[in-house]
N, CA, C and O atoms as a GROMACS GRO file, in nm:
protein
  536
    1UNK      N    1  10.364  20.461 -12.860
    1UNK     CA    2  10.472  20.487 -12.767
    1UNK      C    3  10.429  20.445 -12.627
    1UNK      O    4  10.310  20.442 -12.595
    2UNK      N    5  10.535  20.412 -12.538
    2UNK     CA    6  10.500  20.363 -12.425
    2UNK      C    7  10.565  20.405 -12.305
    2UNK      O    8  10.688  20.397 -12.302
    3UNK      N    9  10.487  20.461 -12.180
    3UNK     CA   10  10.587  20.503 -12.056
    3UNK      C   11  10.699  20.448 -12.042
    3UNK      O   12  10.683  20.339 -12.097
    4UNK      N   13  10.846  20.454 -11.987
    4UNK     CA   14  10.888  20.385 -11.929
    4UNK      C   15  10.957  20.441 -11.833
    4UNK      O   16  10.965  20.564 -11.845
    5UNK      N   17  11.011  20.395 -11.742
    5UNK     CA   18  11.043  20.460 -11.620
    5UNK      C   19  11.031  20.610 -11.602
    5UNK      O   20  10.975  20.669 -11.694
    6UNK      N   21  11.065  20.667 -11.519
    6UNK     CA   22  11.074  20.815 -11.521
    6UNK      C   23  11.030  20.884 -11.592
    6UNK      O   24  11.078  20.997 -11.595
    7UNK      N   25  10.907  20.845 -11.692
    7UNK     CA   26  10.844  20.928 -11.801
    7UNK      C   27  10.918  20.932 -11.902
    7UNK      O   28  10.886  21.037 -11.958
    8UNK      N   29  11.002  20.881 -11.963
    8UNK     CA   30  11.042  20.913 -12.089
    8UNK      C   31  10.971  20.821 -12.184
    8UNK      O   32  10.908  20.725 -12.139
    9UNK      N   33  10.978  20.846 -12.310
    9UNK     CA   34  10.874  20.772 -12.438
    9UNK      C   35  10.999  20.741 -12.503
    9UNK      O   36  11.101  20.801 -12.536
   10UNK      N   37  10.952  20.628 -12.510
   10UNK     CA   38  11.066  20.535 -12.639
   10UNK      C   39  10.991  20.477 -12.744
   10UNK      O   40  10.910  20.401 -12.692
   11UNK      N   41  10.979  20.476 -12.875
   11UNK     CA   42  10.912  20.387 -12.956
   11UNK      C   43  11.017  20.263 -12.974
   11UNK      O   44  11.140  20.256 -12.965
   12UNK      N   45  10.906  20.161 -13.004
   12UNK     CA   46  10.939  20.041 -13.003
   12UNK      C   47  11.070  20.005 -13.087
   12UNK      O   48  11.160  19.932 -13.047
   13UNK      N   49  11.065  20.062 -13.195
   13UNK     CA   50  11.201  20.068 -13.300
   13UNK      C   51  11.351  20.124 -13.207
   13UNK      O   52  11.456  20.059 -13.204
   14UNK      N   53  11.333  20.223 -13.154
   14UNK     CA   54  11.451  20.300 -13.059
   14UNK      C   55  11.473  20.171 -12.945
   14UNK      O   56  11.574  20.104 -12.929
   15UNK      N   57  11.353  20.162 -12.877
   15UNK     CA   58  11.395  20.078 -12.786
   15UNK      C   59  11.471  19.898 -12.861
   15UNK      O   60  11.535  19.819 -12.792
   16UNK      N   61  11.446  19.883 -12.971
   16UNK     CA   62  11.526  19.756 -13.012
   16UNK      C   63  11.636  19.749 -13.060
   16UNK      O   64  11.727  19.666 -13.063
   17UNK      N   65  11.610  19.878 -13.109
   17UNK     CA   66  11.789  19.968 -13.148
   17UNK      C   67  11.853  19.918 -13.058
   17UNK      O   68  11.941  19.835 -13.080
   18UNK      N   69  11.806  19.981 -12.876
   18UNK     CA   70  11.898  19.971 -12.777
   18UNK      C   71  11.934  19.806 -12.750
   18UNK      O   72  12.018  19.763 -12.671
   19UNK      N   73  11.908  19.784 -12.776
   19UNK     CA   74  11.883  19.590 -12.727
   19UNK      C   75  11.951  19.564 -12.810
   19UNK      O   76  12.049  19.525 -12.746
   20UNK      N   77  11.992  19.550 -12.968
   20UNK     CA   78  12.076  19.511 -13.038
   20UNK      C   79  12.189  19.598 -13.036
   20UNK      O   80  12.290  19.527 -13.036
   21UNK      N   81  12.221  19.732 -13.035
   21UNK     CA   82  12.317  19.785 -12.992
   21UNK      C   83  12.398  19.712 -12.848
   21UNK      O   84  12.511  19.665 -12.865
   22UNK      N   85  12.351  19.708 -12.744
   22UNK     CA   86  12.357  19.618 -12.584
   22UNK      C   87  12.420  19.499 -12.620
   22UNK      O   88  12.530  19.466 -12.577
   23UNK      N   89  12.353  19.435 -12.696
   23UNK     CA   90  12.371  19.290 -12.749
   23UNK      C   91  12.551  19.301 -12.823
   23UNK      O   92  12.647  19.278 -12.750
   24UNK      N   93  12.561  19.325 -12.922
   24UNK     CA   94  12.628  19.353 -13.009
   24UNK      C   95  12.780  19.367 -12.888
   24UNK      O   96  12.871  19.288 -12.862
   25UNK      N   97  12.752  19.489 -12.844
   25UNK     CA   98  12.830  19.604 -12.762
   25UNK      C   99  12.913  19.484 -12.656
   25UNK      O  100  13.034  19.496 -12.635
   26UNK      N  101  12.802  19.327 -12.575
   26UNK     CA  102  12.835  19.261 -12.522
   26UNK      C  103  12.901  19.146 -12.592
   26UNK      O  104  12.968  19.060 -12.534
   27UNK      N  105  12.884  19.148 -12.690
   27UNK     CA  106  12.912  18.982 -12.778
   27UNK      C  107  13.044  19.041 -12.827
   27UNK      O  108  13.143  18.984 -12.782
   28UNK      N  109  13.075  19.179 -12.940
   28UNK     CA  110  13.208  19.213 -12.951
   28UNK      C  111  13.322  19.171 -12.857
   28UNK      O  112  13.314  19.152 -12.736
   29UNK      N  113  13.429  19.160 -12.939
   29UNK     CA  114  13.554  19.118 -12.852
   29UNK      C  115  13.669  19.186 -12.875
   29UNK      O  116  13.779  19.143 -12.840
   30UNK      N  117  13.638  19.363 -12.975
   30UNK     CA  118  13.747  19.419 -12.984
   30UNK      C  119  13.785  19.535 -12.882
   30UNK      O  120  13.876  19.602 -12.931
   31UNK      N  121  13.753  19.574 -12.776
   31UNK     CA  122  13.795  19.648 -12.660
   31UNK      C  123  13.730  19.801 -12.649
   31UNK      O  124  13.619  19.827 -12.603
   32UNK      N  125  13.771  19.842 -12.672
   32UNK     CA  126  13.715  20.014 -12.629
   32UNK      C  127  13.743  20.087 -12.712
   32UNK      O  128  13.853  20.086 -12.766
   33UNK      N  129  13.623  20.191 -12.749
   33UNK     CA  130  13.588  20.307 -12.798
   33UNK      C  131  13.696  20.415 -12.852
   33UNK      O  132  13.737  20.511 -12.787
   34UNK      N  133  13.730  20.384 -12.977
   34UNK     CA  134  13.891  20.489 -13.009
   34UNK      C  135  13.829  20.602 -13.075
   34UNK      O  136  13.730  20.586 -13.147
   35UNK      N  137  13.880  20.709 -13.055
   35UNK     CA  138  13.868  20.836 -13.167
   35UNK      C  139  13.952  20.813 -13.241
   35UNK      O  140  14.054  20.752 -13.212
   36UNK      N  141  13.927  20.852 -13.334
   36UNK     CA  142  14.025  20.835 -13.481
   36UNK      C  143  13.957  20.928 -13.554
   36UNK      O  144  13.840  20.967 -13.556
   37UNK      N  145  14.094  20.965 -13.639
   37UNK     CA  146  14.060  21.028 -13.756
   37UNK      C  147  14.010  20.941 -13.853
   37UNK      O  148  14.036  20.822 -13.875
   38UNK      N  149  13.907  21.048 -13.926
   38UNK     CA  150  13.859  20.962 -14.039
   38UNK      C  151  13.833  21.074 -14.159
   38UNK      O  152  13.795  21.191 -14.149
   39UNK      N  153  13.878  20.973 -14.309
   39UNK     CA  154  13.850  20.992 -14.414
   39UNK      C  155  13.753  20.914 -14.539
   39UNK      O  156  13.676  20.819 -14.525
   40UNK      N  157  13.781  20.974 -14.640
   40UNK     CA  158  13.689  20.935 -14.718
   40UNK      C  159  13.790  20.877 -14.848
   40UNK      O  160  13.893  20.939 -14.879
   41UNK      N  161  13.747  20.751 -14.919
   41UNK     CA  162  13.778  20.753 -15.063
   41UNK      C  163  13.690  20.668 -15.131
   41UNK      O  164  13.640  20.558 -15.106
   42UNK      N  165  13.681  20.772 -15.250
   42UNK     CA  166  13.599  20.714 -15.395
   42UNK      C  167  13.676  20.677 -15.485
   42UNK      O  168  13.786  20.625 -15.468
   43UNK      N  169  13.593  20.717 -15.648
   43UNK     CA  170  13.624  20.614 -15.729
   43UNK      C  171  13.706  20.716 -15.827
   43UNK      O  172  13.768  20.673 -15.924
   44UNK      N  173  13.700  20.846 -15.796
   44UNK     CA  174  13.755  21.034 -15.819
   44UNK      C  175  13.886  21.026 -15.770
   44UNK      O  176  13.990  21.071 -15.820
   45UNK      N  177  13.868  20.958 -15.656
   45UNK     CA  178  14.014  21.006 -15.610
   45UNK      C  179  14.099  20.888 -15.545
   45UNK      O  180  14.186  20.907 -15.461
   46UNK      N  181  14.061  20.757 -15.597
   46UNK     CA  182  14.161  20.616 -15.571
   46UNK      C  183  14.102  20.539 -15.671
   46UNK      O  184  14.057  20.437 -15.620
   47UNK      N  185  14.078  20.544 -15.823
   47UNK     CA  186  14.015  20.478 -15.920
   47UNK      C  187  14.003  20.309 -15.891
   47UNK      O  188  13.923  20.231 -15.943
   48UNK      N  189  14.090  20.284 -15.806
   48UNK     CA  190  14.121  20.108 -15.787
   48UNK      C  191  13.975  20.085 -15.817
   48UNK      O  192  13.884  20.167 -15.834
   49UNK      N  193  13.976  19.935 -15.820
   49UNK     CA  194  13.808  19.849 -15.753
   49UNK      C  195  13.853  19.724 -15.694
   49UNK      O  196  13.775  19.630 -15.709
   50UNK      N  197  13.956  19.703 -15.634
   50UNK     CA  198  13.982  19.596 -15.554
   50UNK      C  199  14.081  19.642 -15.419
   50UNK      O  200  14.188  19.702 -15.434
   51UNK      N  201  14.039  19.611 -15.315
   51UNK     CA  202  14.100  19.615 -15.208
   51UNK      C  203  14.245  19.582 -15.168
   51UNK      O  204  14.325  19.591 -15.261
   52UNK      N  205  14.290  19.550 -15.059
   52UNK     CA  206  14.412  19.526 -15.045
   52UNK      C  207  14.361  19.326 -14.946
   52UNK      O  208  14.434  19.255 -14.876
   53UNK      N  209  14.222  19.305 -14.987
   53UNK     CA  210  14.188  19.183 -14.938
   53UNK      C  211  14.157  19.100 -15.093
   53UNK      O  212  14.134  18.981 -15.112
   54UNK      N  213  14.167  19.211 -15.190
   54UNK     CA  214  14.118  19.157 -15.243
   54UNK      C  215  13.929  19.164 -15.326
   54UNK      O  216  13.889  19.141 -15.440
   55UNK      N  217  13.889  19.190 -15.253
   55UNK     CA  218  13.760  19.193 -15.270
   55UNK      C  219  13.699  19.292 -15.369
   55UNK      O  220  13.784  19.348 -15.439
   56UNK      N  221  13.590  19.321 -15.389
   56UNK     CA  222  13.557  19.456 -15.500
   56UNK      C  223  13.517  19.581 -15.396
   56UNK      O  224  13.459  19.565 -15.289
   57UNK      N  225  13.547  19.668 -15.434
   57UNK     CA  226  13.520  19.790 -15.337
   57UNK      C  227  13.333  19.778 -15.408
   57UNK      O  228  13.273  19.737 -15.506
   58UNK      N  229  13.302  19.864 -15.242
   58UNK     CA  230  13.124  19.862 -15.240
   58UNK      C  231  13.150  19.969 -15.116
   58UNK      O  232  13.254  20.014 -15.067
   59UNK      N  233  13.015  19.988 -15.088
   59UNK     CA  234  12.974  20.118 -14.949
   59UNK      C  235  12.988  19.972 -14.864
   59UNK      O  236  12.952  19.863 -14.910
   60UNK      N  237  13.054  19.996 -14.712
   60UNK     CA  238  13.044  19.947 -14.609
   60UNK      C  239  13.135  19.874 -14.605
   60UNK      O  240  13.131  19.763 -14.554
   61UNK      N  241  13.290  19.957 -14.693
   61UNK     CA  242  13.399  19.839 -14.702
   61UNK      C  243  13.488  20.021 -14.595
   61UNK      O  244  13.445  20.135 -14.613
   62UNK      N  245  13.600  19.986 -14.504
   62UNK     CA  246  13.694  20.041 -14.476
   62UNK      C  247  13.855  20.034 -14.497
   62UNK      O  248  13.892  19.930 -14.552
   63UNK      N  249  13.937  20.107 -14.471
   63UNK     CA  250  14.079  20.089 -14.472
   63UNK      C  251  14.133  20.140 -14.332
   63UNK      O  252  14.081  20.233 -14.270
   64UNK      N  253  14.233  20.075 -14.294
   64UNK     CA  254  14.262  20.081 -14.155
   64UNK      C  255  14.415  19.990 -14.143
   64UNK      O  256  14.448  19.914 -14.234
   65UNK      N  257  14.466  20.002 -14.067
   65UNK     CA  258  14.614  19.903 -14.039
   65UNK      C  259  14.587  19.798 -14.064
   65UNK      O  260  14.470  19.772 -14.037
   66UNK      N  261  14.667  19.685 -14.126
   66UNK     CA  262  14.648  19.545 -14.127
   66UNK      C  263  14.641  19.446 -14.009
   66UNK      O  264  14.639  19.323 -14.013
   67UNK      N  265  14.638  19.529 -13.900
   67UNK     CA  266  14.581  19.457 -13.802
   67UNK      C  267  14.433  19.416 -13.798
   67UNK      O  268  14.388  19.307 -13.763
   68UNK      N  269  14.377  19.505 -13.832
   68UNK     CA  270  14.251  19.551 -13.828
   68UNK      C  271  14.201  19.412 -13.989
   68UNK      O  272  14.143  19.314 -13.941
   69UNK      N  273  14.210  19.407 -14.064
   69UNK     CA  274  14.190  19.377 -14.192
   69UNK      C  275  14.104  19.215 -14.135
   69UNK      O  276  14.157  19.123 -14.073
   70UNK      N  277  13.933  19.227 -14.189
   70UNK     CA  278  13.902  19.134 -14.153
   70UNK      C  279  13.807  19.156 -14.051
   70UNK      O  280  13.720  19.069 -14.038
   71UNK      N  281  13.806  19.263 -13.971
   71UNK     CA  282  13.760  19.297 -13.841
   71UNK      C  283  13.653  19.393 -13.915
   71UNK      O  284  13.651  19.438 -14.030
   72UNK      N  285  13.553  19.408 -13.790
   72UNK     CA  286  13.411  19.442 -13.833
   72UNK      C  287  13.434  19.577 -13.793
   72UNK      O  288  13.552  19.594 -13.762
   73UNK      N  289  13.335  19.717 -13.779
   73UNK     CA  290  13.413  19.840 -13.672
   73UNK      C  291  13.268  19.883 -13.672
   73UNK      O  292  13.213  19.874 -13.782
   74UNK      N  293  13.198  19.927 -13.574
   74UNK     CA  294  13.097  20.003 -13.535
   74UNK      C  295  13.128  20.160 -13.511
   74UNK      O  296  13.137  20.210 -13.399
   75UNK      N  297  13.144  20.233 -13.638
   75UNK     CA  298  13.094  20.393 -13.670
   75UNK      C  299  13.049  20.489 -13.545
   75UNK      O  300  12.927  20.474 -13.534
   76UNK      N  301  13.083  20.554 -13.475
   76UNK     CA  302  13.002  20.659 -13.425
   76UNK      C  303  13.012  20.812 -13.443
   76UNK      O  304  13.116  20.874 -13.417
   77UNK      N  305  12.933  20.851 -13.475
   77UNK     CA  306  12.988  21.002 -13.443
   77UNK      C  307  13.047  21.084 -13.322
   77UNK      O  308  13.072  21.034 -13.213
   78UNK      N  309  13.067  21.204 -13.352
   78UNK     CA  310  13.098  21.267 -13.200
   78UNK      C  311  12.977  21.270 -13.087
   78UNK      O  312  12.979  21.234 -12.970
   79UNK      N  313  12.857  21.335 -13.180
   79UNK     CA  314  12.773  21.321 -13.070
   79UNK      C  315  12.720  21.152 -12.996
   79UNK      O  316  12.661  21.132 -12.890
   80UNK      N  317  12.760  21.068 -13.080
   80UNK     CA  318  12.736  20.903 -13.030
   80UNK      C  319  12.615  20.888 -13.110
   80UNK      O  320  12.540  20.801 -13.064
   81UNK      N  321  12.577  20.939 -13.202
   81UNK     CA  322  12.469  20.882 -13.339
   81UNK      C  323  12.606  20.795 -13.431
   81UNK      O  324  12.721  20.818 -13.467
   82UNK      N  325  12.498  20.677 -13.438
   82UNK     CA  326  12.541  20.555 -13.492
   82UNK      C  327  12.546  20.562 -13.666
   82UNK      O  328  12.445  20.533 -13.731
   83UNK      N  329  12.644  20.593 -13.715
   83UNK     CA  330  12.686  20.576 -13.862
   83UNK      C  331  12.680  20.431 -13.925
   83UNK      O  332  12.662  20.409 -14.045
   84UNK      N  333  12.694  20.356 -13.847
   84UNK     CA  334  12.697  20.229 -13.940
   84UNK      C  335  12.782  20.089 -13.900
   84UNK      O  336  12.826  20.078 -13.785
   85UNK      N  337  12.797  20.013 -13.971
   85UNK     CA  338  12.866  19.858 -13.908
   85UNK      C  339  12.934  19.900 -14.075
   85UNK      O  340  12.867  19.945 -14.167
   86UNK      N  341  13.083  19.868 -14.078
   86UNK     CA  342  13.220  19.865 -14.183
   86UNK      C  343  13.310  19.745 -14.183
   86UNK      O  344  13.364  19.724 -14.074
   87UNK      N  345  13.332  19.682 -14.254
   87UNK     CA  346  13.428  19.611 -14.249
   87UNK      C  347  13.576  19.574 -14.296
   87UNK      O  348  13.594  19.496 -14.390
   88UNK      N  349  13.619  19.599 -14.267
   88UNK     CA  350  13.789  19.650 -14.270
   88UNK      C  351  13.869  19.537 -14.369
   88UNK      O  352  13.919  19.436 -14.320
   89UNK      N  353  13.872  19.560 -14.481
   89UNK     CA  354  13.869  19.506 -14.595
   89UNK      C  355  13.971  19.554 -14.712
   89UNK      O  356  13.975  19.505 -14.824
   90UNK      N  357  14.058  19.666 -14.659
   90UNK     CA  358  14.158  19.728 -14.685
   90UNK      C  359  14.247  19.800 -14.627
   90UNK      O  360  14.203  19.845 -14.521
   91UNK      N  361  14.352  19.830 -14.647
   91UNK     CA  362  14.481  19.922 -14.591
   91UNK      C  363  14.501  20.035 -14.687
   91UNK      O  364  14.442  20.043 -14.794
   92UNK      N  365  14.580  20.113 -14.647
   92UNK     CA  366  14.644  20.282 -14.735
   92UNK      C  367  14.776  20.311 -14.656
   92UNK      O  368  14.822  20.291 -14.543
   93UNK      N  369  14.819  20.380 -14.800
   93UNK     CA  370  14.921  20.397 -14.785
   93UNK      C  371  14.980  20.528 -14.646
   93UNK      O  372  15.098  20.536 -14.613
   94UNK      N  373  14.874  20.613 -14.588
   94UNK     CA  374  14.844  20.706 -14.496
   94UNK      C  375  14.915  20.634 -14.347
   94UNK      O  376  14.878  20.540 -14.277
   95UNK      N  377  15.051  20.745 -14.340
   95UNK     CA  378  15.097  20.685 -14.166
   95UNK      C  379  14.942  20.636 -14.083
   95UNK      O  380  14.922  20.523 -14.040
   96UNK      N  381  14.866  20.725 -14.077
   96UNK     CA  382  14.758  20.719 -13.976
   96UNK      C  383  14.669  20.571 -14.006
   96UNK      O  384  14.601  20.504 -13.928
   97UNK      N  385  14.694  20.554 -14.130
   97UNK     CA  386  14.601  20.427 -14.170
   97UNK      C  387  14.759  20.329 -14.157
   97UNK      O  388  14.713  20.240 -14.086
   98UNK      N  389  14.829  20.310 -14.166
   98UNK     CA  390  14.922  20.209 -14.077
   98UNK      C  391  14.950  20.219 -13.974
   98UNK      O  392  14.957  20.108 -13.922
   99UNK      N  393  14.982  20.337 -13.878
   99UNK     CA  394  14.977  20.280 -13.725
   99UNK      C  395  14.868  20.281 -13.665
   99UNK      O  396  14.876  20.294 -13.543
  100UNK      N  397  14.742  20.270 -13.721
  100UNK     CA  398  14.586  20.249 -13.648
  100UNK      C  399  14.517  20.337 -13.593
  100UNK      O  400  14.424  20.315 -13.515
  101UNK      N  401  14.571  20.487 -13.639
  101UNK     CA  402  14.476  20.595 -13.585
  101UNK      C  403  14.401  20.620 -13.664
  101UNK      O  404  14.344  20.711 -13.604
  102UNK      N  405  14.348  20.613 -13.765
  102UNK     CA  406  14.261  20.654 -13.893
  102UNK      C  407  14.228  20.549 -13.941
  102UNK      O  408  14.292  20.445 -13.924
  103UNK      N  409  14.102  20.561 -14.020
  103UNK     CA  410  14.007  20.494 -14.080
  103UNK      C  411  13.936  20.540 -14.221
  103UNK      O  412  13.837  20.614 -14.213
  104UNK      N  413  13.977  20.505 -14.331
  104UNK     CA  414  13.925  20.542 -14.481
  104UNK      C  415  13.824  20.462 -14.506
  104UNK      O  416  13.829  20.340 -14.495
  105UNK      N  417  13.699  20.544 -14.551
  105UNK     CA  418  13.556  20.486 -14.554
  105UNK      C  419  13.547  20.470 -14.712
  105UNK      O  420  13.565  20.580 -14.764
  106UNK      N  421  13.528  20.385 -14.791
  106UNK     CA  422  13.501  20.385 -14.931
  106UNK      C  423  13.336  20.435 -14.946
  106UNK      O  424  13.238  20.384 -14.892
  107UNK      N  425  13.340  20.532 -15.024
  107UNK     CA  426  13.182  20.600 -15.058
  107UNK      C  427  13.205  20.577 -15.188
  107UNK      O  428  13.316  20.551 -15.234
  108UNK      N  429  13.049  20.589 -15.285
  108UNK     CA  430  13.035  20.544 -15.412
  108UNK      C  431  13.107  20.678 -15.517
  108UNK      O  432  13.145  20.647 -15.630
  109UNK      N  433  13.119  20.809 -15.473
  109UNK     CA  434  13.103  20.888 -15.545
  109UNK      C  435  13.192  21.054 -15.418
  109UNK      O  436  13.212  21.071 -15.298
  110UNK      N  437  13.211  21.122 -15.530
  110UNK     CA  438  13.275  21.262 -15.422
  110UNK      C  439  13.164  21.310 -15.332
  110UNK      O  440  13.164  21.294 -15.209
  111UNK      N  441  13.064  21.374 -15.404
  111UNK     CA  442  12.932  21.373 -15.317
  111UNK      C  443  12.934  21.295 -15.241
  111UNK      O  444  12.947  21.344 -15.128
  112UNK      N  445  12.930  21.214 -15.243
  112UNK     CA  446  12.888  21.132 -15.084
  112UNK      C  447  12.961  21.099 -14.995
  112UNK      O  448  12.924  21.050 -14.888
  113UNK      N  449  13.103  21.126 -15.036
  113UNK     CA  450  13.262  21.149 -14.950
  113UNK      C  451  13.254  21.258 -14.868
  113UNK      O  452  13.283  21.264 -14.749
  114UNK      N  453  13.191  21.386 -14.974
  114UNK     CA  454  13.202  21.532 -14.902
  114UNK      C  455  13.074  21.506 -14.779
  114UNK      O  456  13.087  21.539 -14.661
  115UNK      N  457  12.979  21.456 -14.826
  115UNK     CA  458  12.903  21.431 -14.726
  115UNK      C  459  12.939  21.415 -14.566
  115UNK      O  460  12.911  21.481 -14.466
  116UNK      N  461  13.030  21.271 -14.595
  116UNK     CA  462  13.059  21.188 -14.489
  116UNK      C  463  13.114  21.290 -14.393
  116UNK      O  464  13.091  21.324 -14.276
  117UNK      N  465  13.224  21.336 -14.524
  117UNK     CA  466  13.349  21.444 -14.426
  117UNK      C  467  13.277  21.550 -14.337
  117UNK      O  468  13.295  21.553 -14.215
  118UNK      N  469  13.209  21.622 -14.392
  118UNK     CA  470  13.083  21.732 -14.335
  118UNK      C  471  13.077  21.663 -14.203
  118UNK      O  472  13.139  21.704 -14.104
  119UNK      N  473  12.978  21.529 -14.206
  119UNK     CA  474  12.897  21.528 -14.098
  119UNK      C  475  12.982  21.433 -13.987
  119UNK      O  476  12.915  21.397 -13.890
  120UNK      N  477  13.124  21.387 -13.993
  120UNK     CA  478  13.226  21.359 -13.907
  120UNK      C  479  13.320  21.448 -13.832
  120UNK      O  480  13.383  21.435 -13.727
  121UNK      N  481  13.306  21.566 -13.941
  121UNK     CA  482  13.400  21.692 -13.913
  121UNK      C  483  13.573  21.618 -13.895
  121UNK      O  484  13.662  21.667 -13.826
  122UNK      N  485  13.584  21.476 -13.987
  122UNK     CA  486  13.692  21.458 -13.976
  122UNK      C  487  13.779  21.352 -13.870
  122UNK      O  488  13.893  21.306 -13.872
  123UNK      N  489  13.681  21.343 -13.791
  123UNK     CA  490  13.699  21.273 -13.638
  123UNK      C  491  13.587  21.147 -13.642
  123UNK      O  492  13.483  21.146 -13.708
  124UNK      N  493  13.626  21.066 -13.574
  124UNK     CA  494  13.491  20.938 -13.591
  124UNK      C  495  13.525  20.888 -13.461
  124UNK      O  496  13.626  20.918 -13.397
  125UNK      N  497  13.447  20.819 -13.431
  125UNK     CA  498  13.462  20.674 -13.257
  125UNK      C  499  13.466  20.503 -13.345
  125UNK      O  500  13.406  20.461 -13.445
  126UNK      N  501  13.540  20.456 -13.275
  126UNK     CA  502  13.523  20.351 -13.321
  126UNK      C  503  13.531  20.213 -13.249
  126UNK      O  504  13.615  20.178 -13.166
  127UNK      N  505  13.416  20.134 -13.305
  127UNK     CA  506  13.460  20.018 -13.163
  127UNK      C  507  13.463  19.886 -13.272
  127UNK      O  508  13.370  19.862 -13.350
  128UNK      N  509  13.576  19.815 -13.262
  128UNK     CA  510  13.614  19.698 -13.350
  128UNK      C  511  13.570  19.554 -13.271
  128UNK      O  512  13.587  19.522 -13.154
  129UNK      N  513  13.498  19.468 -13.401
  129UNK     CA  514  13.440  19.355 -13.362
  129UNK      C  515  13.525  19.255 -13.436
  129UNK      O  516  13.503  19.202 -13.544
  130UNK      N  517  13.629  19.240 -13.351
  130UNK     CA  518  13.734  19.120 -13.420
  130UNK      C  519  13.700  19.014 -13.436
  130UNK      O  520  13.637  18.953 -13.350
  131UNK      N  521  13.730  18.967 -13.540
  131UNK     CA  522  13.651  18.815 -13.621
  131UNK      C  523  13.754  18.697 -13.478
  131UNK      O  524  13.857  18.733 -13.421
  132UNK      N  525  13.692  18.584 -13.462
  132UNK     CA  526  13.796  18.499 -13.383
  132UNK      C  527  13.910  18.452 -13.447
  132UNK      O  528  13.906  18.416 -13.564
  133UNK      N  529  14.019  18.450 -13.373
  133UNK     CA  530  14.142  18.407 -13.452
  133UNK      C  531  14.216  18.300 -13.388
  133UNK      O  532  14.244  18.306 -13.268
  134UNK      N  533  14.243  18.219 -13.450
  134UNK     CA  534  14.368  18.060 -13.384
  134UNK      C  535  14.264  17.974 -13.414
  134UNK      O  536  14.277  17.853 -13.396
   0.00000   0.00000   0.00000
């Protein structure tokens, strides 16, 4: 670990976190930080295995308005711990998942839905990395 300013200790891993987080945060081109509700669906409780793109459902696929469909979304929690990079790869039938306030996370299994739900309390941040378009 190493000083850096004002005495705080960063290990080298945290500090590259920040640099690719920075990076990322600057290169994105989808705008600002939304709260949204968020849910969960498995394979218990939407049996499908293909999206509304098409694709095969897997962990790190989302559902969201068809605006969104295609677009990347950077996860945060409430406290601003980083859940993950999703890619928006489906729609639902949920008002909130068509007019763009909500976000359905595909998990492998209920366990790991109930998980999600637990540690979101239901609420998520979200910052969208829109693919280029025209």
């Amino acid at each position: 670990m190493k000083m850096i300013r004002g005495g705080m200790k960063l290990s080298i891993g945290v500090l590259a976190a920040l640099i690719v987080a920075v990076f990322l945060l600057q290169t994105a081109k989808g705008g600002e930080l939304q709260e949204m509700r968020f849910s969960c669906y498995c394979p218990e409780s939407c049996p499908g295995t293909t999206t509304a793109s098409g694709q095969h459902v897997r962990e790190g696929i989302l559902a969201s308005s068809r605006e969104h469909m295609g677009d990347c979304a950077m996860l945060y929690l409430k406290d601003g711990t980083f859940l993950g990079f999703y890619e928006c790869l489906d729609t639902g039938g949920g008002a909130g998942l068509r007019n763009g306030t909500a976000v359905d996370v595909w998990a492998p299994n209920i366990k790991k839905a109930q998980e999600l739900m637990e540690l979101t309390e239901g609420r998520i941040y979200v910052y969208w990395c829109t693919k280029p378009r025209g």
